[in-house]
VEXMAR-643600 format. One record per residue: residue number from 1; z, y negated, x negated of N, C-alpha, C in turn. Coordinates in steps of 0.05 Angstrom, whole numbers, padded with zeros to 5 digits. Atoms other than C-alpha are relative to their C-alpha. Layout:
<pts>
PT    nr     n_up   n_north   n_east    ca_up   ca_north   ca_east     c_up   c_north   c_east
PT   NUM        Z         Y        X        Z          Y         X        Z         Y        X
...
</pts>
This chain:
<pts>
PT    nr     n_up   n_north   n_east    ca_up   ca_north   ca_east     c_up   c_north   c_east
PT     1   -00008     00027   -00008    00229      00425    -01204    00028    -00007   -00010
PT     2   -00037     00007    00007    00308      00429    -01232    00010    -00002    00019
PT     3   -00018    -00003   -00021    00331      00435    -01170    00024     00033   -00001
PT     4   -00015    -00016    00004    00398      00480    -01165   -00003     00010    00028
PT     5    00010    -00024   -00019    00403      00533    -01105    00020    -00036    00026
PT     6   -00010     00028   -00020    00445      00473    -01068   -00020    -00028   -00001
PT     7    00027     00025   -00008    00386      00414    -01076   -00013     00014    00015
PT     8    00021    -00014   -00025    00341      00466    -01050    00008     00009    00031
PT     9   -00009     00003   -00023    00389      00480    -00995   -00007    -00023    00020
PT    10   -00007     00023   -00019    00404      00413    -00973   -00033    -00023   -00003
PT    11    00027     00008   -00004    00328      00393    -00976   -00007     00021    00024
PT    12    00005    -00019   -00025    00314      00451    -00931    00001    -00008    00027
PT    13   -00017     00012   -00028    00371      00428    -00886   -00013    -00023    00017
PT    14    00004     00030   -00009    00339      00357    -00881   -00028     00004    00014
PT    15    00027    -00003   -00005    00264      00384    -00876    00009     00023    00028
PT    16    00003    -00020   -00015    00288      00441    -00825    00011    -00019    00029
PT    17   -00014     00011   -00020    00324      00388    -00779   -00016    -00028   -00001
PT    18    00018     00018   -00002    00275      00333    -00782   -00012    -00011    00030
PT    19    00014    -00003   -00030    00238      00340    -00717    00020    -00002    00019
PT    20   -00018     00004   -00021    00309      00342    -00680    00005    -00027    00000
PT    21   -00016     00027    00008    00330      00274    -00720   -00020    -00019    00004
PT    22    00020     00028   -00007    00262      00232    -00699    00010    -00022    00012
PT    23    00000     00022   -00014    00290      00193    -00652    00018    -00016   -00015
PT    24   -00017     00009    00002    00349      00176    -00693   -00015    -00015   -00029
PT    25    00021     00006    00011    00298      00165    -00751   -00022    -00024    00001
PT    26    00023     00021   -00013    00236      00129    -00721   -00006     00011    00041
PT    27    00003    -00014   -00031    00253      00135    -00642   -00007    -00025    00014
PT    28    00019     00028   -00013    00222      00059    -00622   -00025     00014    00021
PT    29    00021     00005   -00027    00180      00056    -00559   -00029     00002   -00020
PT    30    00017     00006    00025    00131      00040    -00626   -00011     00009   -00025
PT    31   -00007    -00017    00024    00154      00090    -00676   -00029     00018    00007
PT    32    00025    -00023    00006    00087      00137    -00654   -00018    -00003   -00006
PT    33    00017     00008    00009    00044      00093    -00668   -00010    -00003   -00034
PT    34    00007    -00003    00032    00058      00102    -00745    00003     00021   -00010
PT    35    00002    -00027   -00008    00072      00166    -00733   -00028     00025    00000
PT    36    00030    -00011   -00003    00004      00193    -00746   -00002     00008   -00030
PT    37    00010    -00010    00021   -00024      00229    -00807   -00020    -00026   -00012
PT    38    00018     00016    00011   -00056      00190    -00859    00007    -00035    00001
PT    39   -00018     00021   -00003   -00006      00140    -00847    00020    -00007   -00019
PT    40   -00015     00002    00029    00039      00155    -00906    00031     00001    00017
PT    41   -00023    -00008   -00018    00093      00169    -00850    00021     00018   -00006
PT    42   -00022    -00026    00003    00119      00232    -00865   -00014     00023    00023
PT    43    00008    -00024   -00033    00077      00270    -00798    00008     00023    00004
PT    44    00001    -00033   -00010    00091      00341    -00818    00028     00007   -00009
PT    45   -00030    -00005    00010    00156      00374    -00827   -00013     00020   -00020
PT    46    00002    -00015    00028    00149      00395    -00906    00008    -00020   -00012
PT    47   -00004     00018    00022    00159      00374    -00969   -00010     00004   -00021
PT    48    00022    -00004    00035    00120      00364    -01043    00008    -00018   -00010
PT    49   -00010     00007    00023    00138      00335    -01100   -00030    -00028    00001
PT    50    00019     00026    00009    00105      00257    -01100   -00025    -00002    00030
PT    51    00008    -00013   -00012    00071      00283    -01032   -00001    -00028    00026
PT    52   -00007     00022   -00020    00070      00217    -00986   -00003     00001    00030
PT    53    00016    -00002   -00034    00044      00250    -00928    00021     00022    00015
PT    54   -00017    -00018   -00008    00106      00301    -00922    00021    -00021    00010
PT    55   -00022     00024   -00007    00169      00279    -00882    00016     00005   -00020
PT    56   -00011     00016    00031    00208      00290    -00956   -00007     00000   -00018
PT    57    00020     00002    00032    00182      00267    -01010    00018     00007   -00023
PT    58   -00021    -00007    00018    00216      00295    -01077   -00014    -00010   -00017
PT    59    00014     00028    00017    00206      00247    -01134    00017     00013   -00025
PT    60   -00012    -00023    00028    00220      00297    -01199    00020    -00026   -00009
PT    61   -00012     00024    00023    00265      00261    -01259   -00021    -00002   -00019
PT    62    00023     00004    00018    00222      00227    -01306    00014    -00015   -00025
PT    63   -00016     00003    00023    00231      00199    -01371    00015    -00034   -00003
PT    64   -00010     00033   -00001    00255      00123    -01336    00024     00011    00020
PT    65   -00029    -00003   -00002    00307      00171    -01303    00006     00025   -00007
PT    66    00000    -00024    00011    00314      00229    -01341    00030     00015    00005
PT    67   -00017    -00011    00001    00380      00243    -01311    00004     00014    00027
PT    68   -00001    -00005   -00032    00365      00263    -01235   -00036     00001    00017
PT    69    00024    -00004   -00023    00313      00270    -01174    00007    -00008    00022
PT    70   -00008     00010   -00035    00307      00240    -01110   -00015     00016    00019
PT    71    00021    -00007   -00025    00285      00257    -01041    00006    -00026    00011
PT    72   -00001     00017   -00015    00257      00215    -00995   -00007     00008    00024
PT    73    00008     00001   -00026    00260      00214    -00923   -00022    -00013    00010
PT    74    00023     00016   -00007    00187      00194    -00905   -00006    -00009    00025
PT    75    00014    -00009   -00033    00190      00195    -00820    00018    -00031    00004
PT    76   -00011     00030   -00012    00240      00125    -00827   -00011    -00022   -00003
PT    77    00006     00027    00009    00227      00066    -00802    00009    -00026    00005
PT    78   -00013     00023   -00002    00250      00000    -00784    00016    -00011    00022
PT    79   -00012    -00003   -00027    00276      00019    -00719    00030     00014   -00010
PT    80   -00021    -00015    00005    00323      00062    -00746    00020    -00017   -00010
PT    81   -00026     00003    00009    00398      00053    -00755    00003     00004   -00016
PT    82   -00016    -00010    00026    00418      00049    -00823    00017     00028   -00011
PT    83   -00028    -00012    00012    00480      00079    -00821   -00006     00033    00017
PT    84    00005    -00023   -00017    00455      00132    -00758   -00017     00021   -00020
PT    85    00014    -00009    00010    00403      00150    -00801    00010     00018   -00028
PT    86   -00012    -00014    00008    00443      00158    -00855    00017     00030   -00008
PT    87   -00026    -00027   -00003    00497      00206    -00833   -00018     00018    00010
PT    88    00020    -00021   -00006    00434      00241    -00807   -00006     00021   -00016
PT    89    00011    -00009    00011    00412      00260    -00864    00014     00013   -00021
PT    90   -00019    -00010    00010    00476      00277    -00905    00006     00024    00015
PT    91   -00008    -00023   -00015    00492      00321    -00842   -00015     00021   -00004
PT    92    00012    -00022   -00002    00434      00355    -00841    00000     00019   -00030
PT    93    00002    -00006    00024    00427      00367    -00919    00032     00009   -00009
PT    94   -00025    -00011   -00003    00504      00389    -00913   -00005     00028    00015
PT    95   -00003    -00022   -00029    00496      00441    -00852   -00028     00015   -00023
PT    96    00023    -00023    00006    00431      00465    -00901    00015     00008   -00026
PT    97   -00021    -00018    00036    00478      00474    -00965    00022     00021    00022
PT    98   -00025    -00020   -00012    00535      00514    -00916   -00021     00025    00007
PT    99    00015    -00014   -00010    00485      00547    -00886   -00024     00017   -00018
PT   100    00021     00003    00025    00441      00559    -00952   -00033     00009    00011
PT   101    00021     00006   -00008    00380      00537    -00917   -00023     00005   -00022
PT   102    00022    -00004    00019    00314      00563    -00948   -00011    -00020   -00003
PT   103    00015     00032   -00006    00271      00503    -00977   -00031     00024    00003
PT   104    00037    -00014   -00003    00200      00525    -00950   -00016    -00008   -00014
PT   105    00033     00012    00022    00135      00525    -00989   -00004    -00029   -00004
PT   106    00001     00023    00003    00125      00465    -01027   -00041     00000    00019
PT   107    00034     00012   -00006    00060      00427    -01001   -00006    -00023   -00014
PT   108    00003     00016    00025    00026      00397    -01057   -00018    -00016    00012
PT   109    00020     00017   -00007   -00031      00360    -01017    00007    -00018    00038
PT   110    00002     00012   -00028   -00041      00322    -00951    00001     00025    00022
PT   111    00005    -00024   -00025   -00021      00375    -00891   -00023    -00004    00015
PT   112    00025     00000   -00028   -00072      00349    -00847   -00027     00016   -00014
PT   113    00033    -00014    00014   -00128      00375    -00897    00002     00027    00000
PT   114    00000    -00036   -00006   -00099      00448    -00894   -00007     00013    00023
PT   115    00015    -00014   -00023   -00123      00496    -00843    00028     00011    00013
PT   116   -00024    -00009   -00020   -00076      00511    -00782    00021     00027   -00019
PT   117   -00010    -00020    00001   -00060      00575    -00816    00013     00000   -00027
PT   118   -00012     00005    00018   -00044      00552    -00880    00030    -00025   -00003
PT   119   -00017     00026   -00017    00001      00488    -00843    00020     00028    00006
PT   120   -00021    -00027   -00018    00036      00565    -00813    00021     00005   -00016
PT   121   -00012    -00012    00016    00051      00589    -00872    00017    -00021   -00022
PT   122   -00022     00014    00007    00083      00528    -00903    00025    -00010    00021
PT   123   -00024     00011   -00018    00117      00516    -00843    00001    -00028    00007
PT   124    00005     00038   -00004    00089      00444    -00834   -00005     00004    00032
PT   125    00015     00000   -00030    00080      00431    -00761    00008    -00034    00005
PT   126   -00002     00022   -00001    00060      00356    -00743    00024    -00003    00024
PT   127   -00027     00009   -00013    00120      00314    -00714   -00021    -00017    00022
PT   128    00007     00011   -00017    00113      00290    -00650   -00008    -00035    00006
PT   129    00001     00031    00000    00078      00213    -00634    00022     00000    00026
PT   130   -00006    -00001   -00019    00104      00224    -00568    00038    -00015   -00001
PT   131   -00034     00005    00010    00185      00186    -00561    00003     00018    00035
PT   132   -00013    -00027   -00015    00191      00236    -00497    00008     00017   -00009
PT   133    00006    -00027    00024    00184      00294    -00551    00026    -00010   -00010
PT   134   -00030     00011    00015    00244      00260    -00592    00025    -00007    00019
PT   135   -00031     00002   -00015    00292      00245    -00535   -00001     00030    00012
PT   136   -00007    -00042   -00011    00286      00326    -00512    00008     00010   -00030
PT   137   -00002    -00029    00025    00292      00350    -00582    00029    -00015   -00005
PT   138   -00026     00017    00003    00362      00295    -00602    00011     00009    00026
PT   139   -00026     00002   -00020    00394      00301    -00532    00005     00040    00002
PT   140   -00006    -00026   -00006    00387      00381    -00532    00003     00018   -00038
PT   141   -00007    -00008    00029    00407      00388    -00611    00018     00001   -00008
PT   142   -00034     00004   -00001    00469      00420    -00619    00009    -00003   -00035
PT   143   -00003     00014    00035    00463      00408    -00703    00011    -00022    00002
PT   144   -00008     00028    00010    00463      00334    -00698    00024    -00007    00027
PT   145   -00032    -00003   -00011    00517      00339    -00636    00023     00005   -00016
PT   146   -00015    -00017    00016    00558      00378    -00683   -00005    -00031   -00025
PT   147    00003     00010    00014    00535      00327    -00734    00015    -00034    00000
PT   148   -00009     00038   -00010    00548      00251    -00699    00015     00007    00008
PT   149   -00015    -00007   -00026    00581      00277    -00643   -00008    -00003    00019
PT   150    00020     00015   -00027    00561      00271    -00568    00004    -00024    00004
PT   151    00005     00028   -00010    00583      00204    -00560   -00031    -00017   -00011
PT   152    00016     00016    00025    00541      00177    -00616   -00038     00012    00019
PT   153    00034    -00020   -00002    00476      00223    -00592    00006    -00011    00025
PT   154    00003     00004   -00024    00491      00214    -00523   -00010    -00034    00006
PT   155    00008     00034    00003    00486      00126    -00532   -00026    -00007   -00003
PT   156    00024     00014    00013    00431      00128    -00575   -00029     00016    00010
PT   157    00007    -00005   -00023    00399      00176    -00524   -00012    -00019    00024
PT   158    00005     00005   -00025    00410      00131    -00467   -00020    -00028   -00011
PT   159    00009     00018    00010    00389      00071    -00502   -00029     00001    00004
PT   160    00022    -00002    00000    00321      00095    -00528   -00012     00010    00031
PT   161    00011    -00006   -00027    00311      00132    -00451   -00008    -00032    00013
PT   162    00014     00028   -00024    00306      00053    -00419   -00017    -00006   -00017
PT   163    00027     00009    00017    00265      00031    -00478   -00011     00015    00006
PT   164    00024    -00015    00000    00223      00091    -00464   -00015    -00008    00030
PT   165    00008     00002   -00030    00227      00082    -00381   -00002    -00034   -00001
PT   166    00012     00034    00002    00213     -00002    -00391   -00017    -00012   -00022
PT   167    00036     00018    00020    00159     -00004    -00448   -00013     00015    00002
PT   168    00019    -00014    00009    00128      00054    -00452   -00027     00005    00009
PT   169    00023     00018   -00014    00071      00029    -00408   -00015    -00020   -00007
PT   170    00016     00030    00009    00052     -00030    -00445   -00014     00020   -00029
PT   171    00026    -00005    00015   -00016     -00019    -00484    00015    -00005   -00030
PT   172   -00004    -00002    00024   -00011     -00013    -00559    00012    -00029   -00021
PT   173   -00014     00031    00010   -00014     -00091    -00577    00024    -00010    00019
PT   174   -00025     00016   -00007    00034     -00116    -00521    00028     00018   -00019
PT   175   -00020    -00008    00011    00082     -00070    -00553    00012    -00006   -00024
PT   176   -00004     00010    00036    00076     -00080    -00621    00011    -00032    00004
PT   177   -00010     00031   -00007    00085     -00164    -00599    00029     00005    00008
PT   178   -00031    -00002   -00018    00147     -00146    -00555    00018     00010   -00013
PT   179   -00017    -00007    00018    00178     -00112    -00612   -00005     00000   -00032
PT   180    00010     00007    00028    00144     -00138    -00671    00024    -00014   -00019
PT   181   -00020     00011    00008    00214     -00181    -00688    00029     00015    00006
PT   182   -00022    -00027   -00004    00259     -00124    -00658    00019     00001   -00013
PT   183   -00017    -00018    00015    00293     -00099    -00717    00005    -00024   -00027
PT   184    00004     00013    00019    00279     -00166    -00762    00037    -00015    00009
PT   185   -00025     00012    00003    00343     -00217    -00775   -00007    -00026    00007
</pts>
């Protein structure tokens, strides 16, 4: 892939801290509902090259940019903070270069089609729909503490907790309606 021992790090970093950064990511009352396999979401924590169903997608250099490679964060969505999201993902892909974070088995196909045991051995394990699942894994994550800081985690914590304890009851369409303009301008 041309990746140097530091891309493969700080891809690692980003794919190994994924599942902590959901909420800061896609942590909407709404976010689990796209959240599903076969969604083009991102569901599993891995990553493959052009791979739309991994949470990063790595997009080789080709000959319209023959000078680089991207990753993409596949688990964001329109809930998410820009800038939160951001420093998310610098942090984590930082803390996986210091730390020279292994990048795990690429996964060249759809996770959900592999067999539990082969999902093991890449190290894919589906991300939670659940936004209970994402405010326990963010408020008890001392990476992205270390990363934002507590204030920052602790806000965007309390925040999503009332959105969770004042929507999370309403059926699939009222929700989607009640926050269908949410995040729009």
């Amino acid at each position: 892939h041309g990746l140097t021992p530091e891309g493969m790090a700080a891809i690692g970093g980003v794919v190994s801290g994924v599942a902590e950064a959901l909420l800061i990511f896609a942590g909407s009352v709404v976010s689990g509902q796209r959240m599903r396999p076969g969604n083009w979401a991102g569901a599993y924590t891995c990553w493959g090259t052009e791979n739309r169903e991994a949470a990063v997608r790595f997009l080789p250099r080709t000959l319209g940019n023959p000078h680089g490679a991207n990753a993409e964060v596949k688990v964001i969505d329109p809930s998410a903070n820009p800038y939160l999201a951001s420093a998310a993902i610098l942090g984590l892909a930082l803390d996986g270069i210091e730390h020279r974070a292994e990048l795990p088995p690429e996964v060249t196909v759809d996770p959900h089609t592999l067999s539990q045991t082969e999902r093991d051995a890449a190290g894919a394990v589906q991300l939670s729909h659940d936004q209970a699942d994402a405010l326990a894994a963010l408020d008890g994550s001392h990476r992205l503490r270390g990363i934002l800081g507590d204030p920052v985690v602790d806000a965007l914590v309390a925040v999503r907790r009332y959105e969770q304890q004042n929507y999370a009851g309403l059926t699939a369409a009222d929700a989607a309606d009640k926050f269908r303009m949410a995040w729009s301008l």
